[in-house]
N, C-alpha and C positions, 0 to 999 in steps of 0.2 A: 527173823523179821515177821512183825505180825501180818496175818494174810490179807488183812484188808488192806493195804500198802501195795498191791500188784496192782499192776495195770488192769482194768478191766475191757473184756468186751463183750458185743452182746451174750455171747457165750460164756461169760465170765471170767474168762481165764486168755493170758497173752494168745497170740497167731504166730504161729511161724511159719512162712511160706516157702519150701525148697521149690526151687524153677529148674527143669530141665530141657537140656536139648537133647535130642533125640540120634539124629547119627552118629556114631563114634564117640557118642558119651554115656548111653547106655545100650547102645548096641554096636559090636566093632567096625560094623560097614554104611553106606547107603543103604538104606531099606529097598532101593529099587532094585540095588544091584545082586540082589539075594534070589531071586528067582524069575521076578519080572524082564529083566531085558534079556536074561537068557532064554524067556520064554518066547522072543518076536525075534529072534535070531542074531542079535546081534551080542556085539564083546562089549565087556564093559565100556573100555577106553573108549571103543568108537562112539557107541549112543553118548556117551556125553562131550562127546568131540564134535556130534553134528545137531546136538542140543545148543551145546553154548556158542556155535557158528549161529546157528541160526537167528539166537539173542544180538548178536554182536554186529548180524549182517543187517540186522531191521528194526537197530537200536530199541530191543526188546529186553524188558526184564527176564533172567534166567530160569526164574522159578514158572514165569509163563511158558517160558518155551519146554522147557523141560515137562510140562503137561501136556504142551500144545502136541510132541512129539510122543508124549504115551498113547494119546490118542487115536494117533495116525499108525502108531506101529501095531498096532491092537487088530485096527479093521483086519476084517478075513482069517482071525486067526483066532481071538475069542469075542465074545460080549464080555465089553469094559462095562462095567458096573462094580456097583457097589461091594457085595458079594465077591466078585474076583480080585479086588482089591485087596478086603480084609483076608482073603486067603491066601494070596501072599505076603500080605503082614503076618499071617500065621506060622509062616517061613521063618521069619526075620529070628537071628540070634543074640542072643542076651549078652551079657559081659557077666561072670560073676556072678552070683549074687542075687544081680536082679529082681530075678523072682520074689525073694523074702525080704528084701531090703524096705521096700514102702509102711509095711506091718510092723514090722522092727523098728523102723524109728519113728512112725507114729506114738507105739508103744513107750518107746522110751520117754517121751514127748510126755504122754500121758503121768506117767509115772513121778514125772517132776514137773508136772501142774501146770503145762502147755498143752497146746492143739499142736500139731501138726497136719500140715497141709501138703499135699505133691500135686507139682503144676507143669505139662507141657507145652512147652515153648518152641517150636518147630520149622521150619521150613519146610519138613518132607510132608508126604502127605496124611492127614487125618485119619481115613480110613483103612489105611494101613495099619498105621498104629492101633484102630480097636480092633484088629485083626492079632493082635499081638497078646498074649498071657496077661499081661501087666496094663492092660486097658482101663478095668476095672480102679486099678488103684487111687486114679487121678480125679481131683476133684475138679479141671476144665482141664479138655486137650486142644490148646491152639496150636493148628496147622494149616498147612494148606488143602484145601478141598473141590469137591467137584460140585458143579449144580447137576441134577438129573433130569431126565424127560418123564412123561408119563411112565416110560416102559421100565423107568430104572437104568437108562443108558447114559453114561455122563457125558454131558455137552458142551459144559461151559467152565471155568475155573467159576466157583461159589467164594471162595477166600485163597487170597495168595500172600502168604506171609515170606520176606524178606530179613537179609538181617538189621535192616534200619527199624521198619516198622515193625520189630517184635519186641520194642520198648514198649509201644501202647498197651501191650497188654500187660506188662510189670504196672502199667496207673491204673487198668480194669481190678486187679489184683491185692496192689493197694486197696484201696477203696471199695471194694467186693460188690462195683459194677461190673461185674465177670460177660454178662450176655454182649457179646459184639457190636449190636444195635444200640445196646444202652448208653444216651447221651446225657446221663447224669455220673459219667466218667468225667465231664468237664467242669461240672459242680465243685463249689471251694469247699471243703472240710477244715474245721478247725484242728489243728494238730492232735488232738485228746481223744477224735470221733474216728478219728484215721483205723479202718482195721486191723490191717497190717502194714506197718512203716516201715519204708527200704530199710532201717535198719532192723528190720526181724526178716529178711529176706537174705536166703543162700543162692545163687543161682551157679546152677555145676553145667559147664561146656568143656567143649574141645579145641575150639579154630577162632578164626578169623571173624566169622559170621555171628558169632556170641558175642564180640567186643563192645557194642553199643549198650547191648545189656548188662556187660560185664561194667561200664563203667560210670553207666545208672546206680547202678545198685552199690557200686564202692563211692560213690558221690557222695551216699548219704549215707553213710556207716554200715553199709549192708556186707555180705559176704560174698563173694567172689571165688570159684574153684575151678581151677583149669585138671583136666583130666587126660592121663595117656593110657594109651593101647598097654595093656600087662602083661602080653607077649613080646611083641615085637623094642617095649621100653625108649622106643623115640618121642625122646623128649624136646626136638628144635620146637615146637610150636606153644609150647609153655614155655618155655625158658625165654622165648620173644614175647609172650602175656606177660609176665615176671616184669621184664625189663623195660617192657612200657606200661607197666601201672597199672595192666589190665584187671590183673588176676590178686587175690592175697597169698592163694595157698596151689599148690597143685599137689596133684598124688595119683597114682594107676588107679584106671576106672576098675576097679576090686571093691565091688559092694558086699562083700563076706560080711560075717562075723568078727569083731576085731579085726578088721581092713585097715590101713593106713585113713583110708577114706570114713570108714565107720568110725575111728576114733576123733577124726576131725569132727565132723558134723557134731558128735556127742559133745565134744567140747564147746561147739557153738553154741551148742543148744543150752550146756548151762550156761554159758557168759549172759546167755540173751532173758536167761529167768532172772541174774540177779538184777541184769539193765535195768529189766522192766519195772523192779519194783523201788528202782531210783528215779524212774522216768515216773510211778506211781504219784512218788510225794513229789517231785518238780511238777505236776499237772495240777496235785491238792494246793500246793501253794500260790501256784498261778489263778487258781479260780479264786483265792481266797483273796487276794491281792482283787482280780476283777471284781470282787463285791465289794473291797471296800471302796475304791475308786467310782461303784456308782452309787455309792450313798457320795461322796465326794462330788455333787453334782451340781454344783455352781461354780461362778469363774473365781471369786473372791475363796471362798473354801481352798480351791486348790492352787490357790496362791498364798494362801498364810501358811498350808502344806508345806511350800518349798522353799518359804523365807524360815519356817522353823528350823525345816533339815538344812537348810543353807548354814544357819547360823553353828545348827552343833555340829557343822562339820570346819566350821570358820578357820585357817590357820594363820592371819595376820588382822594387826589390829586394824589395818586399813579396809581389810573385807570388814570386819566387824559393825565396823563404825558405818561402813555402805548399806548393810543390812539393814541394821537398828536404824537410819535416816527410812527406810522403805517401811517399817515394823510399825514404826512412829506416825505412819499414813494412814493406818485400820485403826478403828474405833471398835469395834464388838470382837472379844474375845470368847471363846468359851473357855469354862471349870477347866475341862482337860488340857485345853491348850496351854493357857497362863501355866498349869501347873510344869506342861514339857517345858515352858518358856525359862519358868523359874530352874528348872534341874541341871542346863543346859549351863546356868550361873556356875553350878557347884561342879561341874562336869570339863568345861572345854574351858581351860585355862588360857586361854587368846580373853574370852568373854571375863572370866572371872578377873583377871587381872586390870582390866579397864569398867571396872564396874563403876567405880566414882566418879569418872569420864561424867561432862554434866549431860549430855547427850543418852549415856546409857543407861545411866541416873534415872534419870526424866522419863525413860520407856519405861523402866520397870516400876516407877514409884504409879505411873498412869493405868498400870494390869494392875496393880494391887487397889484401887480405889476404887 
């Protein structure tokens, strides 16, 4: 396929957008539960037993209170900042992989005449994750974050992402109004100008809380991957994304080389170069169509348009003869029309067969004069 046939963008070349979630899809656990809540004394289970009490007692979103309580468990014990955050992100452990996987399939991406893009999509928090090896890789990391004081002490949640509201950011993402304030995320895009379209998007989760995403992105042909722990191989919670539509593919969160995982993605990523460059000529043809429709810009033009295509598509003489009564009503033809008009004779045997019809007679002796 010649290359000017691919989709282009400003970059000139397709987008592909991998989305990921962050706990127990590329890292095996909670990011908090890695160093932080061990660090203010408490057990895993419990801090998030009187986290999610506390949501539940004061009809409170979970993701607030679960900051609300990192907060409080903090005082007297460290400065909550910025800094101590990313150093227990610094903690957090990979799956796999990890490490080399975003280079890798960048590369690959490259290689066969795509971008590759890695996107996080999160609920835990932000500043953890640039605390993390793999910080760098990401071209935006949406999470939840803190606001700070002068001193750098956080005080307030700054963004609390949820699993409902972390679809918004698959439309920032589309569209590559990525900045969270930017309210030309609402802005209409013609399908052609579109960045990346959910169907060039993979997003790879674990649970429950990806589902909205997961079923954004399968809405419009995009790609959907549920992922399990490659130790432990409990698989109830994909095998429930499976079965309710969630997911397309699942496979152990193993970002290796020749991973079950590596090998899907590859596959997608070619499926997604030849798409594009069928989605290339379907966009050539639609504009080519939009231009001739606006030379086609009077009401009379585009209705002798669809008395012609009416006619050579005629399959009874009753339609026929209904046409040619409407045909019979315009006076100015043009060179080329008369000429489809006359073809359409030789062509759709409904027409040709009633041609001595004095009615249809009559039309075509009146285009020849």
């Amino acid at each position: 396929m010649p290359k000017e046939f691919i989709r282009k963008t400003k970059e000139n070349k397709p987008v592909i957008a991998i989305c990921y979630d962050f706990d127990k899809t590329l890292s095996p656990d909670d990011m908090q539960a890695q160093g932080y809540i061990q660090s203010v004394g408490y057990e895993v289970e419990s801090f998030w037993k009187e986290s999610n009490g506390l949501a539940e007692k004061n009809d409170m979103d979970q993701n607030l209170a679960y900051m609300f309580t990192m907060i409080q468990k903090a005082r007297g014990k460290f400065v909550f900042n910025r800094k101590a955050l990313m150093d227990y992100g610094a903690q957090v452990k990979l799956f796999p992989g990890v490490e080399t996987w975003f280079k890798r399939i960048k590369e690959y991406g490259k290689n066969n005449g795509v971008i590759v893009e890695h996107y996080i999509i999160s609920s835990g928090l932000k500043e953890m994750i640039e605390g993390t090896k793999v910080a760098k890789e990401f071209e935006k990391i949406y999470a939840s974050s803190f606001y700070y004081d002068n001193d750098g002490i956080a005080l307030w949640p700054a963004q609390v992402i949820n699993y409902t509201s972390k679809t918004q950011f698959l439309f920032r993402i589309e569209k590559g109004t990525l900045d969270v304030n930017d309210s030309g995320v609402n802005d209409y895009f013609a399908p052609e100008d579109i960045r990346i379209p959910f169907r060039n998007m993979i997003y790879i989760g674990d649970s429950d809380t990806d589902i909205p995403c997961m079923k954004l992105v399968n809405s419009y042909s995009g790609h959907s991957i549920g992922v399990y722990n490659p130790e432990t191989k409990d698989k109830r919670k994909v095998y429930k994304m499976m079965e309710d539509n969630r997911i397309k593919y699942y496979v152990p969160a193993d970002y290796t080389e020749d991973s079950e995982l590596d090998r899907l993605v590859r596959t997608i990523i070619d499926t997604t170069v030849s798409n594009e460059k069928l989605m290339a000529i379907h966009y050539r043809n639609k504009q080519e169509q939009a231009k001739h429709n606006g030379k086609v810009d009077n009401q009379e033009c585009k209705e002798k348009e669809k008395l012609i295509m009416d006619l050579e598509n005629s399959n009874s003489f009753k339609q026929t003869h209904s046409i040619i009564s409407k045909l019979k009503k315009i006076e100015n033809w043009t060179p080329d029309e008369k000429l489809q008009l006359k073809l359409i004779v030789e062509k759709n045997k409904q027409v040709s067969y009633i041609k001595d019809d004095e009615d249809v007679k009559n039309f075509y002796s009146s285009i020849d004069g």
